[in-house]
C-alpha positions as a LaTeX table, in Angstrom:
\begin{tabular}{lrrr}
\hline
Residue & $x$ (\AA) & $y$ (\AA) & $z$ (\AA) \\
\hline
Unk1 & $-1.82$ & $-57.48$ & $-14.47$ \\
Unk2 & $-2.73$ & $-60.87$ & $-13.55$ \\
Unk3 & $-0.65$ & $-62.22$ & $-10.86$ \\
Unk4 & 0.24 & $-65.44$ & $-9.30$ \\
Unk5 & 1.20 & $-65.92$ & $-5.42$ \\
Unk6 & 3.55 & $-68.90$ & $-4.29$ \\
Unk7 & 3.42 & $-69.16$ & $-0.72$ \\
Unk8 & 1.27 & $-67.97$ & 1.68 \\
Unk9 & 2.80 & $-67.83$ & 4.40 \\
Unk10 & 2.78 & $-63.97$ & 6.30 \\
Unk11 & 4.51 & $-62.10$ & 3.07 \\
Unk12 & 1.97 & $-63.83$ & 0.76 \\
Unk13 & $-1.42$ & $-63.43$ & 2.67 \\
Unk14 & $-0.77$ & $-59.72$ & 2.88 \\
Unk15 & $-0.15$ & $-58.91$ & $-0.80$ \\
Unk16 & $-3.08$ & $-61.18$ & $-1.41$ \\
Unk17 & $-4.54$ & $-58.36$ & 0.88 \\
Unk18 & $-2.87$ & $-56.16$ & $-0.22$ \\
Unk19 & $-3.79$ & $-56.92$ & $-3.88$ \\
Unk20 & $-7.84$ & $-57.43$ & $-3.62$ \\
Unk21 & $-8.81$ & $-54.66$ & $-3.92$ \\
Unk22 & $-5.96$ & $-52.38$ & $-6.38$ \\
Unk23 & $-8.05$ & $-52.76$ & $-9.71$ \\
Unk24 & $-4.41$ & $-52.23$ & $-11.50$ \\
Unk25 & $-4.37$ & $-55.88$ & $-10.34$ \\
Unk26 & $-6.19$ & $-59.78$ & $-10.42$ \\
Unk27 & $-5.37$ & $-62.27$ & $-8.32$ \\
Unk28 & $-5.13$ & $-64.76$ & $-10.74$ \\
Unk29 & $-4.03$ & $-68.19$ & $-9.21$ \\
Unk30 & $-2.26$ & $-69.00$ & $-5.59$ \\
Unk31 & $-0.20$ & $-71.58$ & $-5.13$ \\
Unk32 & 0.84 & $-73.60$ & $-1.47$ \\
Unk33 & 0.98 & $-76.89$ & 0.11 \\
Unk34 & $-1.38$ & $-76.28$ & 2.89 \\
Unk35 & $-4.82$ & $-77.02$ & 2.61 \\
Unk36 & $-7.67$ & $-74.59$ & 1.33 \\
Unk37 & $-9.58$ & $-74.23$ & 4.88 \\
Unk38 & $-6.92$ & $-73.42$ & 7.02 \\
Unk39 & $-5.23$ & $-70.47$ & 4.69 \\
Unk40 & $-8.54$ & $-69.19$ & 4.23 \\
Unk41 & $-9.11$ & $-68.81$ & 8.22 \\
Unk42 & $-5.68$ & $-66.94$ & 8.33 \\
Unk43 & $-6.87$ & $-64.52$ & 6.01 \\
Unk44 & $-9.81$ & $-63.68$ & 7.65 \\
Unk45 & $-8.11$ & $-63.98$ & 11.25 \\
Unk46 & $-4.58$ & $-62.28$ & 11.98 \\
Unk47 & $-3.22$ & $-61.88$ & 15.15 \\
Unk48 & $-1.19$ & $-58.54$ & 14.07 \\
Unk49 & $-3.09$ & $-57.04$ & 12.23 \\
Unk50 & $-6.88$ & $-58.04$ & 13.49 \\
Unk51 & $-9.65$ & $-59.56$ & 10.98 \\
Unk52 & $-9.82$ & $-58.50$ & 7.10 \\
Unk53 & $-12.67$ & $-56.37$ & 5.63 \\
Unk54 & $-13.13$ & $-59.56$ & 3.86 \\
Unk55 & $-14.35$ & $-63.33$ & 4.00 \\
Unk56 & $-12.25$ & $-66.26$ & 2.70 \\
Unk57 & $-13.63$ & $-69.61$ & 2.46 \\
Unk58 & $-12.24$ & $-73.07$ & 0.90 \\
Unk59 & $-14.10$ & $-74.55$ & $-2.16$ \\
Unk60 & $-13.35$ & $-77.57$ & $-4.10$ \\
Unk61 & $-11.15$ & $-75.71$ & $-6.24$ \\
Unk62 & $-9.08$ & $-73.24$ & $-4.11$ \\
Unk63 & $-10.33$ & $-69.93$ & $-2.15$ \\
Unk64 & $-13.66$ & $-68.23$ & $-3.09$ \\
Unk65 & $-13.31$ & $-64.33$ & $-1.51$ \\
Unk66 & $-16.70$ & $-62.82$ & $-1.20$ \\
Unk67 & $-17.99$ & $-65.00$ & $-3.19$ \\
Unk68 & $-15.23$ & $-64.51$ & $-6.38$ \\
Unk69 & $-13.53$ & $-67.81$ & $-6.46$ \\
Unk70 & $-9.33$ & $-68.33$ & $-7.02$ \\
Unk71 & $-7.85$ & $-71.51$ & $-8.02$ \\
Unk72 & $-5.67$ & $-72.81$ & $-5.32$ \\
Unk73 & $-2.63$ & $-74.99$ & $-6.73$ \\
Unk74 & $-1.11$ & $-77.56$ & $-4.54$ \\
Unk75 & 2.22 & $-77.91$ & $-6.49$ \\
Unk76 & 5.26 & $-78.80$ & $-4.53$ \\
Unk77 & 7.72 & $-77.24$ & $-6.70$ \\
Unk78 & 7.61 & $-73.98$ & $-9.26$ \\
Unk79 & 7.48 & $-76.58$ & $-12.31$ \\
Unk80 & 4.63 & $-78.33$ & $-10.54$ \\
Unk81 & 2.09 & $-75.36$ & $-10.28$ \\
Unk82 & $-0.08$ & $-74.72$ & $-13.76$ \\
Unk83 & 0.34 & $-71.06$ & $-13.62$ \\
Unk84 & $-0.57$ & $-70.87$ & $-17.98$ \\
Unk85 & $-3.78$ & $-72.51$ & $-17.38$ \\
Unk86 & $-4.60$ & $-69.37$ & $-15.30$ \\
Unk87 & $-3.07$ & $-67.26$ & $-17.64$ \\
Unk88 & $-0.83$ & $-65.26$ & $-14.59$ \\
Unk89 & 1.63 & $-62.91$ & $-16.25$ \\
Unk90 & 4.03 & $-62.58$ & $-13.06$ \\
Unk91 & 4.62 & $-65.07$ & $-10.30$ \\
Unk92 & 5.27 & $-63.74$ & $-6.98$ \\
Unk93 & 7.41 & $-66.45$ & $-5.01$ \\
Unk94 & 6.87 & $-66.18$ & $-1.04$ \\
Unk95 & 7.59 & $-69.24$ & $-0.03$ \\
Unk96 & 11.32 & $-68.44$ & 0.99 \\
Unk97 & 12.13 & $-72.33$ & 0.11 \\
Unk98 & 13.06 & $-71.40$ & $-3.76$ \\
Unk99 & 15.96 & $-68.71$ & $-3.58$ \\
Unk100 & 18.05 & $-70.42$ & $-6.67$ \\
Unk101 & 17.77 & $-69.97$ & $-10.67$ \\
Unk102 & 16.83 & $-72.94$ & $-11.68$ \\
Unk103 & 14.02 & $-73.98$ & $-9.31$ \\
Unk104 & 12.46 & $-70.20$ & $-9.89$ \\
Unk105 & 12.95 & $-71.25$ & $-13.66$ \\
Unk106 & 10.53 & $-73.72$ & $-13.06$ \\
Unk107 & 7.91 & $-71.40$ & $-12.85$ \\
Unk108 & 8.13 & $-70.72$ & $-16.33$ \\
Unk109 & 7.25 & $-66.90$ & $-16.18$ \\
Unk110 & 8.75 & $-64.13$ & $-14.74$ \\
Unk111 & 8.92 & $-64.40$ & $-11.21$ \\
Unk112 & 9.83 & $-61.51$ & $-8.25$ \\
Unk113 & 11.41 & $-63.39$ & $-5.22$ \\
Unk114 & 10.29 & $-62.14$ & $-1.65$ \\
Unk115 & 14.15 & $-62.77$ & $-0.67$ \\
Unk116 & 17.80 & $-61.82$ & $-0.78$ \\
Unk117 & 19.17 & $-63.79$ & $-3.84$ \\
Unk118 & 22.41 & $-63.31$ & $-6.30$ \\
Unk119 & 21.36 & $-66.33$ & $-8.38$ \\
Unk120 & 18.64 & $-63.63$ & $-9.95$ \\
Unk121 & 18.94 & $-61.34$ & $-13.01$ \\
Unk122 & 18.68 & $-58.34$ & $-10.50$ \\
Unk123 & 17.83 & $-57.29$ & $-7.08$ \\
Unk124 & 15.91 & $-54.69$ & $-6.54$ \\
Unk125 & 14.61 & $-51.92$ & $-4.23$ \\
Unk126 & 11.93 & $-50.30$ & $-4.96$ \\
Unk127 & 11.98 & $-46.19$ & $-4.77$ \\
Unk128 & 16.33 & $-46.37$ & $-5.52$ \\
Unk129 & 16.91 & $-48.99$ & $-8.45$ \\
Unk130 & 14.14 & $-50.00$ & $-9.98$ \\
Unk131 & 14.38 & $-47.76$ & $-12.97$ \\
Unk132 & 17.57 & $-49.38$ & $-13.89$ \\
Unk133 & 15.39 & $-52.75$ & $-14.64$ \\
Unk134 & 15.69 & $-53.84$ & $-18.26$ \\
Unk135 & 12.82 & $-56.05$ & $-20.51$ \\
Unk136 & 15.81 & $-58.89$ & $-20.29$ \\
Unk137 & 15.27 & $-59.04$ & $-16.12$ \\
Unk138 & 12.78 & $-61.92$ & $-15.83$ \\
Unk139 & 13.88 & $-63.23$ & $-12.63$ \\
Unk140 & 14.11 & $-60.63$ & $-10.05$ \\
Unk141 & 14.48 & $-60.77$ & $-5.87$ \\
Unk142 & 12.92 & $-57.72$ & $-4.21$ \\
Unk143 & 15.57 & $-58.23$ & $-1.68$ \\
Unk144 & 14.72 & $-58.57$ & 2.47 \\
Unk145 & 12.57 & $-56.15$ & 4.73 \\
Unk146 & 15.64 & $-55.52$ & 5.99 \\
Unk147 & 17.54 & $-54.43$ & 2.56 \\
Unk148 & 14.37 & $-52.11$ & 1.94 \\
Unk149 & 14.83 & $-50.15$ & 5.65 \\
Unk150 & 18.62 & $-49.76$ & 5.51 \\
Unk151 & 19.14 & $-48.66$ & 1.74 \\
Unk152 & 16.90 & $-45.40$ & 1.57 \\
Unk153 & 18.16 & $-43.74$ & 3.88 \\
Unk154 & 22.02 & $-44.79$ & 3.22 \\
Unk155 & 21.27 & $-43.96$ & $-0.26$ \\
Unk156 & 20.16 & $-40.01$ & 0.37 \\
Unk157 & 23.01 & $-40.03$ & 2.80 \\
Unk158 & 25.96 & $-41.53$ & 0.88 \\
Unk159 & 25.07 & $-39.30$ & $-1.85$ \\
Unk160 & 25.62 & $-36.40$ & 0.14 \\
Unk161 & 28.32 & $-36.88$ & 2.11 \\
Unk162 & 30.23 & $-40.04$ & 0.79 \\
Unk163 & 30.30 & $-43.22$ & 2.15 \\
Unk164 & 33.95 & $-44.98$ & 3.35 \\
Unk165 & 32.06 & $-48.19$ & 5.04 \\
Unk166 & 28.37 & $-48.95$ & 6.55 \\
Unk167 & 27.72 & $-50.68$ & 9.58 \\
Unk168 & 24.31 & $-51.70$ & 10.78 \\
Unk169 & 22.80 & $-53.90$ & 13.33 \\
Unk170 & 18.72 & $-54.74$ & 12.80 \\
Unk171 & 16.69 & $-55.52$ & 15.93 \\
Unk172 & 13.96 & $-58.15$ & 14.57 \\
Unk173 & 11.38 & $-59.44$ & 15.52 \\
Unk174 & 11.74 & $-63.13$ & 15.35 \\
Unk175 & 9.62 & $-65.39$ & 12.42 \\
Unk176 & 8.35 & $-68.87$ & 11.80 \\
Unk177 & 12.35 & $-69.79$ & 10.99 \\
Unk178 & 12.99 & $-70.02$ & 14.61 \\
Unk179 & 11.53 & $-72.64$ & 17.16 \\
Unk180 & 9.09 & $-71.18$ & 20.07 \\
Unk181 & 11.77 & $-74.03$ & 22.48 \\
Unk182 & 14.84 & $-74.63$ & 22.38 \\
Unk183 & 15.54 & $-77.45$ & 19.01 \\
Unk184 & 18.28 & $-79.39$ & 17.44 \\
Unk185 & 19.44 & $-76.79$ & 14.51 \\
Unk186 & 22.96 & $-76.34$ & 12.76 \\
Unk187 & 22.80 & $-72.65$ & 14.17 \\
Unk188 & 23.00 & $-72.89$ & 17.79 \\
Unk189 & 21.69 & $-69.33$ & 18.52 \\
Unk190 & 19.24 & $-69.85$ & 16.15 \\
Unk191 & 18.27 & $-73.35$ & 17.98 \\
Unk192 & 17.00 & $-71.23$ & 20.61 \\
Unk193 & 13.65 & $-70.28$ & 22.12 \\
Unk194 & 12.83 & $-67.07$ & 19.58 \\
Unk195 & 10.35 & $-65.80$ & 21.65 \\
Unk196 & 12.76 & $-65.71$ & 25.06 \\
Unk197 & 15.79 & $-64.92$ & 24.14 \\
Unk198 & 18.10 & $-62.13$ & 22.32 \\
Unk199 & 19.39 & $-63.99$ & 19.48 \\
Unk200 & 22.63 & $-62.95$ & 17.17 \\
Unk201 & 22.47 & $-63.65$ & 14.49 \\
Unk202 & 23.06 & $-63.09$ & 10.33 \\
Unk203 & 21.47 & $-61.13$ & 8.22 \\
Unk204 & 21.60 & $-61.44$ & 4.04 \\
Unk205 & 20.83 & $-57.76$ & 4.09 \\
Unk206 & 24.46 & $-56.72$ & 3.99 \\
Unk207 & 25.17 & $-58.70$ & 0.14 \\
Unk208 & 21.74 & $-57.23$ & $-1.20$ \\
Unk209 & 22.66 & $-53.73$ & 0.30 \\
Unk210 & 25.68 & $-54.03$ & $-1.86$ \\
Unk211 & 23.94 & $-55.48$ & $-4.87$ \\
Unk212 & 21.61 & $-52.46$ & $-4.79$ \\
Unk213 & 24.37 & $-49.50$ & $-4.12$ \\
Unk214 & 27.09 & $-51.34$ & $-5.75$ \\
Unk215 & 29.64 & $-48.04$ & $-5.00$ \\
Unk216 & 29.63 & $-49.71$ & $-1.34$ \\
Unk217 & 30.85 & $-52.82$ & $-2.64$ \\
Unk218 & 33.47 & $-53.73$ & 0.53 \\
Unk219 & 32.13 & $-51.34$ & 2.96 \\
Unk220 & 28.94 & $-52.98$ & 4.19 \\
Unk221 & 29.20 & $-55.08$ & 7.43 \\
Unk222 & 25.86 & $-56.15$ & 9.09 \\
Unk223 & 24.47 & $-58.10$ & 11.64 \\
Unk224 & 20.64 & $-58.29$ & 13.04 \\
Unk225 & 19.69 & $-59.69$ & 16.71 \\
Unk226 & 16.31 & $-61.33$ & 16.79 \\
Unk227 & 14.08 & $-60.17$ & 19.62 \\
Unk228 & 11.00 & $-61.49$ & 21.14 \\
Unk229 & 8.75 & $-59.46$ & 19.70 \\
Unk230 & 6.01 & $-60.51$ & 16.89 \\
Unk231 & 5.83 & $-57.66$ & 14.60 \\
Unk232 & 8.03 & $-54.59$ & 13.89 \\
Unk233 & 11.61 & $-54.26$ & 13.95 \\
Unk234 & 14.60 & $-51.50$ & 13.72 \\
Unk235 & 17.81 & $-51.38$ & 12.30 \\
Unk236 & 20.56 & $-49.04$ & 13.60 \\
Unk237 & 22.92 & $-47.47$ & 10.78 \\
Unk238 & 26.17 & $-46.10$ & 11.40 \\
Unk239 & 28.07 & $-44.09$ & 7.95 \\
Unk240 & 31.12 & $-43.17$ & 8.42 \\
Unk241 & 31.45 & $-39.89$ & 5.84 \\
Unk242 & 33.50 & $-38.93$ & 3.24 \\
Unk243 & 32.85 & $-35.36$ & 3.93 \\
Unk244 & 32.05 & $-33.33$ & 7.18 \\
Unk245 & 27.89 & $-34.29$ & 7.93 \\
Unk246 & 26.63 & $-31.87$ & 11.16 \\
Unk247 & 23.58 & $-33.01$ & 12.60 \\
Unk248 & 21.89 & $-30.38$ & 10.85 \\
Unk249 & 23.08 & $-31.15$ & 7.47 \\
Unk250 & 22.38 & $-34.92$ & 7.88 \\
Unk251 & 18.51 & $-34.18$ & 9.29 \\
Unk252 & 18.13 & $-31.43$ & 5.95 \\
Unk253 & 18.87 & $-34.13$ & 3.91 \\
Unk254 & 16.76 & $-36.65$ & 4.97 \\
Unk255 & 13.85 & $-34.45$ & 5.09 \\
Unk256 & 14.61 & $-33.29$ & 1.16 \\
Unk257 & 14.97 & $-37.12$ & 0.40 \\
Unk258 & 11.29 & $-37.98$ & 2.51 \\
Unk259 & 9.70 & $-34.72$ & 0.59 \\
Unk260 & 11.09 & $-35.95$ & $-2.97$ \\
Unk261 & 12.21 & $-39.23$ & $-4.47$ \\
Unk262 & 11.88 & $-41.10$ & $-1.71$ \\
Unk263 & 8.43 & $-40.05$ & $-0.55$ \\
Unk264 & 6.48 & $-42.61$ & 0.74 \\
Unk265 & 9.32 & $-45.17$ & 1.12 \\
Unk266 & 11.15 & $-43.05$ & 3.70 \\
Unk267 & 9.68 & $-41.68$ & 6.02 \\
Unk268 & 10.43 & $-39.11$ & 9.47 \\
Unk269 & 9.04 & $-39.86$ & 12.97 \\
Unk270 & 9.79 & $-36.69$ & 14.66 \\
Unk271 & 7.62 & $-38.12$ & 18.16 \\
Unk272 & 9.35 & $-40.71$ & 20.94 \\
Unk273 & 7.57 & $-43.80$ & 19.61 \\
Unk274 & 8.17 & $-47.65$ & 20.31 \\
Unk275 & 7.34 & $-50.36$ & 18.06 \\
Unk276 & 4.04 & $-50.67$ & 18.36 \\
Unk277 & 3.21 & $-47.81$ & 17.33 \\
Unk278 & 4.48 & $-48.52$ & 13.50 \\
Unk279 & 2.71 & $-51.44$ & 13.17 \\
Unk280 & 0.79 & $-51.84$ & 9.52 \\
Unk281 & 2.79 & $-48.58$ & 8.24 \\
Unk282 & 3.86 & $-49.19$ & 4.85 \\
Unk283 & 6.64 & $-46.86$ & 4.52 \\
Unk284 & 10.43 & $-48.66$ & 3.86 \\
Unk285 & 12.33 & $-47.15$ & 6.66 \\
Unk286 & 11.14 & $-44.40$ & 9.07 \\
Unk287 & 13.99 & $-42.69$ & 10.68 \\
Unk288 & 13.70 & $-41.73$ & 14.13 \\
Unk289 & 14.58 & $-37.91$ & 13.98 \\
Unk290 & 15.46 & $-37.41$ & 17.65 \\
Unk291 & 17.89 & $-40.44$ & 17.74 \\
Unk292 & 19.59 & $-38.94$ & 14.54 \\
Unk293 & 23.70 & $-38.50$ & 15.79 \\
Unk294 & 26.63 & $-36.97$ & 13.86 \\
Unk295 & 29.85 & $-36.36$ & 15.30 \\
Unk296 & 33.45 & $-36.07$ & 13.60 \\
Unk297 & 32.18 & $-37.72$ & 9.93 \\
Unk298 & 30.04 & $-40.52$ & 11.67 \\
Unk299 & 26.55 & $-40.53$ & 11.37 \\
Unk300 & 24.13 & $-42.64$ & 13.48 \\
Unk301 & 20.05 & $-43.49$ & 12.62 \\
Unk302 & 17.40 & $-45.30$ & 13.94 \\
Unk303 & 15.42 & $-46.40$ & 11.32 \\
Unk304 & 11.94 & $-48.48$ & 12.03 \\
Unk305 & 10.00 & $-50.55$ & 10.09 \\
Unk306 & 6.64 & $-52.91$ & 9.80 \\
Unk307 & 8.83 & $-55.92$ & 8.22 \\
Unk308 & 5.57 & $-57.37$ & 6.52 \\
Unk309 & 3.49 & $-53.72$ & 5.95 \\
Unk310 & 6.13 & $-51.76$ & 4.75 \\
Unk311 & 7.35 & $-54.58$ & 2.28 \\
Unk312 & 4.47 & $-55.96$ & 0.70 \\
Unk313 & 3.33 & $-52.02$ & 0.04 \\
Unk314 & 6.76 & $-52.39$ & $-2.30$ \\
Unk315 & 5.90 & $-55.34$ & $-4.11$ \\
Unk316 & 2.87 & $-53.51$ & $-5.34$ \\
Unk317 & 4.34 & $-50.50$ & $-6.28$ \\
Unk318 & 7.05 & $-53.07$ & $-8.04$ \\
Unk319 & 4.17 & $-55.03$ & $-9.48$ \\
Unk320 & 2.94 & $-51.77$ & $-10.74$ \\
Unk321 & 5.69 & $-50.04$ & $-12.10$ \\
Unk322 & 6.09 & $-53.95$ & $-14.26$ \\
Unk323 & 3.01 & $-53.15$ & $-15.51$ \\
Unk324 & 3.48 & $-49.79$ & $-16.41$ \\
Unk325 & 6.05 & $-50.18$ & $-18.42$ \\
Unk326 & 5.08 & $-53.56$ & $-20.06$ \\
Unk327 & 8.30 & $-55.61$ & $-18.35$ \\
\hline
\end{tabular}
């Protein structure tokens, strides 16, 4: 599959990463406004993650990568960028500036969002619903990190025991939407200094949670607080039951969920871990077994996950299961 990359910004410089070197896959074309030099000297310097096993360089056409050169687009907008001329077969958009139909039209190919969007033929997440996609879905929105940490485990769970409503709260880390100082913005929590302050704020999780488990249509209500930290965040779920769910019976069924369907995308920490320590992990949502609380029909997890990792390792295993089936 030869695949195009909109935006490089953190979520597109790790599936280019993440992409090199999975032969299922070539990088065909990238696409972004900023110049060749300084994207290539984020690539080969992170400050998360530490330098890649690779080196990036500008050249009069786009980004040469050990010496194999990619054509760098500078198009403004999706109808701008000549993804045919590189002969890409899916677009992934990262930018997080084009969440509507018609602008990810422009593309002209079929196109996986990195973002919460109902103004797409479907949202998916990976390891629950993607099997459902049809060769009709063209324009698809892998919904948010957050959407991806929250819905495995709710899913084993609600299947279970029932579901009457979801609450969750995610503790991010804050991102290059908020200002480092205090600035003039519409949201004034969100005007804040992100990397000072505890910030309430929204979270489009709770509409793409629905989207994806439509049964809990009405039930979801989330939130997420941005924290000053750079890299890894948590998300505490609360499911009120249907049917009685011990302790016991709620930890037996994660761990049948993390051994079967959902291997790989959830995941079990069984240790007393902080964030740190799941930095670059590329599972979905890793529940924190000794935080796990039932009592009386409510169940409580602590669920952490690498919001950049853990996602982009789901756009490739979306990107491959595309081009498995020939969608």
């Amino acid at each position: 599959m030869r695949v195009g990359i909109n935006g490089l910004g953190r979520i597109g410089r790790g599936l280019l990463k993440a992409l090199w070197d999975d032969r299922r896959f070539e990088v065909a074309a990238l696409n972004d406004v900023a110049g060749g030099a300084i994207l290539a000297h984020l690539l080969n310097h992170d400050s998360y993650y530490g330098s890649w096993g690779h080196r990036a360089k500008a050249t009069e056409t786009g980004l040469s990568v050990d010496g194999r050169d990619v054509p760098l687009f500078r198009g403004a907008t999706p109808s701008e960028i000549p993804w045919n001329g590189a002969r890409v077969d899916w677009v992934v958009d990262a930018t997080g500036r084009f969440k509507g139909r018609a602008p990810l039209e422009g593309h002209g190919l079929p196109v996986i969002l990195t973002a919460s969007s109902r103004d797409v033929d479907r949202q998916v997440v990976y390891g629950v619903n993607h099997e459902t996609l049809a060769p009709s879905d063209r324009i698809l929105s892998a919904t948010s990190c957050t959407t991806h940490c929250v819905v495995p485990p709710v899913f084993a769970l609600a299947r279970r025991f029932g579901c009457r409503s979801l609450w969750f709260n995610t503790v991010h880390c804050y991102n290059v939407s908020q200002p480092l100082v205090d600035a003039p913005l519409d949201d004034p929590r969100r005007a804040r200094a992100g990397a000072l302050n505890l910030i309430p704020t929204t979270t489009s999780a709770s509409l793409s949670v629905e989207a994806v488990l439509p049964e809990l249509k009405g039930m979801v209500h989330g939130m997420a607080v941005r924290v000053p930290a750079p890299a890894v965040s948590l998300t505490e779920i609360t499911l009120l039951a249907e049917r009685p769910a011990r302790r016991e019976d709620v930890l037996a069924c994660l761990e049948e969920a993390a051994q079967g369907r959902l291997k790989g995308i959830l995941t079990l920490s069984r240790e007393a871990l902080v964030s740190q320590d799941f930095l670059g992990n590329p599972a979905s949502s890793i529940v924190d077994l000794p935080l796990v609380a039932a009592h009386e029909g409510a169940v409580r997890l602590i669920a952490w996950y690498d919001n950049e990792a853990g996602y982009v390792a789901r756009l490739v295993d979306l990107l491959a299961y595309l081009k498995g089936r020939n969608l």
